[in-house]
N, C-alpha and C positions, 0 to 999 in steps of 0.2 A: 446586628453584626457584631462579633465577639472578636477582640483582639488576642493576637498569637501570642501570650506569656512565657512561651520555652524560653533557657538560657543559650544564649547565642551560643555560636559555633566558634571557639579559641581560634582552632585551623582556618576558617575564613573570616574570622573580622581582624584577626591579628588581636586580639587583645588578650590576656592573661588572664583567668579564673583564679579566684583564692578559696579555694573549695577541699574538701575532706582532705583531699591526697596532699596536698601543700601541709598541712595541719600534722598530717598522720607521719610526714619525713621527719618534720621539727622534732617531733614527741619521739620516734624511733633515734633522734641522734643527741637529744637530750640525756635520753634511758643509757645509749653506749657510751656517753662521756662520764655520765654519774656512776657506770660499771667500773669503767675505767679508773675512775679518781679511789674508787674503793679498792681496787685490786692492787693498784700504786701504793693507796696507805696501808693496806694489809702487808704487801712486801716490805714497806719499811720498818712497820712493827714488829715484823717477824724478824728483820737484819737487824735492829737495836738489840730486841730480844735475844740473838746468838751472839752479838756483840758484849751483851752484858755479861750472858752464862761465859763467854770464852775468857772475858775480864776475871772475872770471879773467881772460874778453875785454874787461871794464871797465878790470882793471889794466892790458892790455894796453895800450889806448889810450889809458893813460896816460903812458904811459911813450915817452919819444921816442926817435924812430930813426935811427942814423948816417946823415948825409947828408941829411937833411929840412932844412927852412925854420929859421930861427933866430929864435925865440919869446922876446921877454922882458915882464917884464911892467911895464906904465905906465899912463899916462893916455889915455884912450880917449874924444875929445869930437865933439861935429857941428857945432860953431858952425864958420859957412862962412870962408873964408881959409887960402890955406896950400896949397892943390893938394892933398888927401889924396886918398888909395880907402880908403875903410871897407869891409869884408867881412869873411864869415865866413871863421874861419880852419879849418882842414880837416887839420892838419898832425897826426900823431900827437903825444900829449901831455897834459900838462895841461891844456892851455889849447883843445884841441880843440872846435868848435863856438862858441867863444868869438868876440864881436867884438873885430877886430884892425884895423892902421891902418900903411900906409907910405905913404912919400910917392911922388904921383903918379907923377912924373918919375924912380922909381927904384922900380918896385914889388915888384921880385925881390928887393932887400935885406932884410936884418932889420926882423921887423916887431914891432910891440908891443902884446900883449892887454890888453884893458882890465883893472885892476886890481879890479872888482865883481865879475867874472867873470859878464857878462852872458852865456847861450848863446844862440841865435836859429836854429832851423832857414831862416826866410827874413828878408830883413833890407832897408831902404830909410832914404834920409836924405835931406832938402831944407832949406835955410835954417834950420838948427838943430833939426827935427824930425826922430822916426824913429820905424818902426814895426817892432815886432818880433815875428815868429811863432813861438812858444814851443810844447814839448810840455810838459804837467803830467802827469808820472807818478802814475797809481796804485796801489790793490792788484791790481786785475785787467783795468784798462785803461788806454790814456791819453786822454786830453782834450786839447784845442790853445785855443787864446787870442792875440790880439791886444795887444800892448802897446805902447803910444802914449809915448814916450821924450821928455823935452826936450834942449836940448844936453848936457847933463852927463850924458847918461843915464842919467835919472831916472825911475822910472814916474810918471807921470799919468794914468794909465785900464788897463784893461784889458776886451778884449770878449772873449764865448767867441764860439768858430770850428768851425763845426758838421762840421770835415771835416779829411783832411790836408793843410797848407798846402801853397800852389805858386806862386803868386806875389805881389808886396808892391810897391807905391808911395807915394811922397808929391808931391805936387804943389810946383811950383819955388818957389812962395810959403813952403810950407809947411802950408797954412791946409786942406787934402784928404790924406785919406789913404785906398788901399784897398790889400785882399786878396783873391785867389781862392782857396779849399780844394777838391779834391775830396771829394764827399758822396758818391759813388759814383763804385766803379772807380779805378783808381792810376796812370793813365795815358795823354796826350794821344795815344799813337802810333791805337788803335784805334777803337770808336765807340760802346763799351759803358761807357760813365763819365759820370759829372754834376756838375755844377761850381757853386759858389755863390760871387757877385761883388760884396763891398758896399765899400760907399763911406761913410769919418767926414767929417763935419766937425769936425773940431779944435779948433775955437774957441766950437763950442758943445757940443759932445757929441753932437749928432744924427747917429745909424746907422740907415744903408740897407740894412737886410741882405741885401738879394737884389734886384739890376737888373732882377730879373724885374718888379717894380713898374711900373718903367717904362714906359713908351708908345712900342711901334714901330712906324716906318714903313721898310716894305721896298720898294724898286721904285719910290715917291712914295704908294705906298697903306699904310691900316693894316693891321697883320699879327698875330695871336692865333695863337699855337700850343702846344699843353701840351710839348713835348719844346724850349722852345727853351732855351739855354745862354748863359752870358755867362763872359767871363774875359780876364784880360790886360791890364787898365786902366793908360792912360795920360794924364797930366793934361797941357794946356794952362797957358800962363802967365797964363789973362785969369781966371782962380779960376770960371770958368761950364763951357765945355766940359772935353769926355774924349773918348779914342778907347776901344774893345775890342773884342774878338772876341766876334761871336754865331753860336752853332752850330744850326743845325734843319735837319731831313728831309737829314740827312748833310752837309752844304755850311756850310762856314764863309764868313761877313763881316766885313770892318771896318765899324765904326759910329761914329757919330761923335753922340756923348752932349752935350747939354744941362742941366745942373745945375738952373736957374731952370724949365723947363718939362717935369723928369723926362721927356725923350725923348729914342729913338737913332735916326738914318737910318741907312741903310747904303749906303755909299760904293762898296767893291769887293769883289771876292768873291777867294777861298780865300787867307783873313790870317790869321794866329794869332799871339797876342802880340803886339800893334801896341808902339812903341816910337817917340815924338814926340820928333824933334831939337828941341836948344835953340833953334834959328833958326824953329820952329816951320811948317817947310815940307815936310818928310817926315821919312815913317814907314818906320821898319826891322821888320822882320818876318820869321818861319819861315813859309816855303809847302810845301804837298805838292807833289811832282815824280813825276808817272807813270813808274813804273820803277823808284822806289828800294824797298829792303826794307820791309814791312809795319813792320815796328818801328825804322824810324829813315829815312823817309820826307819830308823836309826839308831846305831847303836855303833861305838868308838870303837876302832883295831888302830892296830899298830901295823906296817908290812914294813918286815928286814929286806931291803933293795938289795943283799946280795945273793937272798935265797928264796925271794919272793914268798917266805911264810909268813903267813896272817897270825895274829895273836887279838884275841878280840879282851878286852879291858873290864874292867871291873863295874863300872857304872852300867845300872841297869836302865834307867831312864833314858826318855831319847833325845840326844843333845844335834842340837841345828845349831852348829859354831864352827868356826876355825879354828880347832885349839891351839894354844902358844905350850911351847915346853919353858917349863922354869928352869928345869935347866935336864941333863940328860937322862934321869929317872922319872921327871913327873910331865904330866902335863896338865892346865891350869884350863877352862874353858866357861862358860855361861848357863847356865839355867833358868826357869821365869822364877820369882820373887816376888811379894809382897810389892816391892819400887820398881817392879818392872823386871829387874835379873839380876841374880845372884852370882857370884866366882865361886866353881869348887875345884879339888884337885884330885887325882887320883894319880895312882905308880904308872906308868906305863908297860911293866911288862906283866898284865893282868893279875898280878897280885894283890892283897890288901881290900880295900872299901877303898868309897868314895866319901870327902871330907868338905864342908864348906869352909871356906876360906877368908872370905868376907861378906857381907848381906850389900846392895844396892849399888851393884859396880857389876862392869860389861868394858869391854876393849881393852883387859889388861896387854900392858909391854914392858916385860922385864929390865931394867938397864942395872 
């Protein structure tokens, strides 16, 4: 008689087997924790690793370079008098990003960062006001904001700025101030980006946050449209109007904003970045020119607002800026640079060349 040696049946004796399958779960969750601990320390090598490189290219531009701009450091104010350019300085350094100050009639000399060490990705100044477009680093992003400067450059407000800055004004009074950020998209060259355009009052603290508010009229008629766009504000000296560009169904306008009756018309078609001389008679602007490259498709006019003639300007390169007038013959704007961007000037009424003005500077503001 031979005895039954099978292994009993788990399901009817009730008792547990310790057999391959028990063996083979341990060793499969073994294998995915030992994945796991590697993939963990691979990320952290690789987060030291940009950690470091980010340290390193920080020191980097710190540290100034034979033959740059000559940085020292002072006093740094916007109360008007004196002929200065305020701008950001751009120069490798300490003081890099920093606002800086020479004097008008000499821009190319030694200039002098302010001693707070205010930094300002975009920057503007009027009659002892300025606003300045700040990045706030965090742990895992940044955030941008609005700072509202008196002459000593001092905060008195701060707005957050729902996007990355791009352009800053303050009205000749003082008493206005705005910014555009992109909210989408990083780039005015193409047609895939979104723009937010608000307007402070200063004096009281009341923000616009978006010209979308507004009321326009296009044509003579009112116009509603979900894709329209605003950016590029430029203020008037009577503290009520503004010019700026409004974008929809692909076609850019100048417009010309009313403050007391929150409405824009639109005056001429394909403007961007309007830019109101002091004399308050025309606007300097970037227009598209059929034929230039997709991504730098621009070239500077001048339009006379009482006869609507265009006069296209001397600079043959394609300038992506707001230009500032220095004052009612020239207008002063950015170019890329060796430190990022350069200031040059050219005449405004298409006469002459175009002139650099200084090497590693962006957001100039005449006081």
């Amino acid at each position: 008689m031979t005895t039954d040696r099978t292994t009993p049946d788990p399901a009817t004796t009730g008792r547990a087997t310790t057999g391959p399958a028990v063996t083979g779960v341990t060793t499969t969750t073994r294998t995915k924790l030992t994945v796991l601990v590697a993939a963990v320390l691979a990320l952290a090598a690789v987060a030291t690793a940009a950690v470091l490189h980010a340290s390193a290219r920080a020191d980097r531009r710190d540290q100034a370079r034979p033959g740059g701009p000559a940085v020292t450091t002072g006093q740094v104010g916007l109360k008007p008098g004196g002929h200065r350019l305020v701008f950001r300085n751009m120069a490798w350094g300490p003081h890099r990003d920093e606002l800086a100050t020479t004097p008008a009639n000499a821009p190319a000399g030694p200039r002098r960062a302010s001693a707070t060490g205010l930094k300002c990705l975009r920057f503007y100044a009027a009659s002892g006001t300025g606003i300045c477009l700040q990045a706030v680093h965090g742990a895992l992003s940044d955030t941008y904001r609005a700072t509202l400067l008196d002459a000593g450059l001092h905060e008195k407000a701060h707005y957050p700025v729902p996007g990355i800055p791009s352009r800053a004004r303050v009205s000749p009074s003082g008493r206005y101030a705005a910014w555009t950020a992109f909210v989408g998209g990083d780039s005015y060259a193409g047609t895939n980006f979104s723009t937010r355009a608000a307007i402070l009052d200063t004096s009281t603290g009341r923000l616009t946050p978006t010209l979308e508010t507004y009321r326009i009229v296009k044509d003579g008629h009112p116009y509603r449209a979900a894709d329209v766009n605003f950016w590029g504000v430029t203020f008037a000296a009577d503290d009520r109007h503004f010019y700026a560009t409004l974008a929809t169904h692909g076609k850019t306008y100048l417009v010309r904003g009313d403050l007391r009756t929150r409405t824009v018309t639109t005056l001429h078609g394909n403007v961007e970045c309007p830019s109101l001389s002091p004399d308050g008679t025309r606007i300097a602007y970037k227009k598209r020119v059929d034929g230039l490259p997709a991504d730098a498709p621009w070239h500077l006019y001048v339009l006379d607002l009482a006869t609507m003639r265009e006069t296209a300007l001397a600079e043959s390169r394609s300038v992506d800026d707001q230009a500032v007038w220095s004052d009612d013959r020239h207008l002063t704007y950015a170019l890329p640079g060796d430190y990022g961007a350069d200031l040059y000037t050219v005449p405004a009424d298409g006469s002459g060349a175009p002139r650099r003005l200084l090497t590693a500077g962006v957001s100039p503001a005449y006081l």
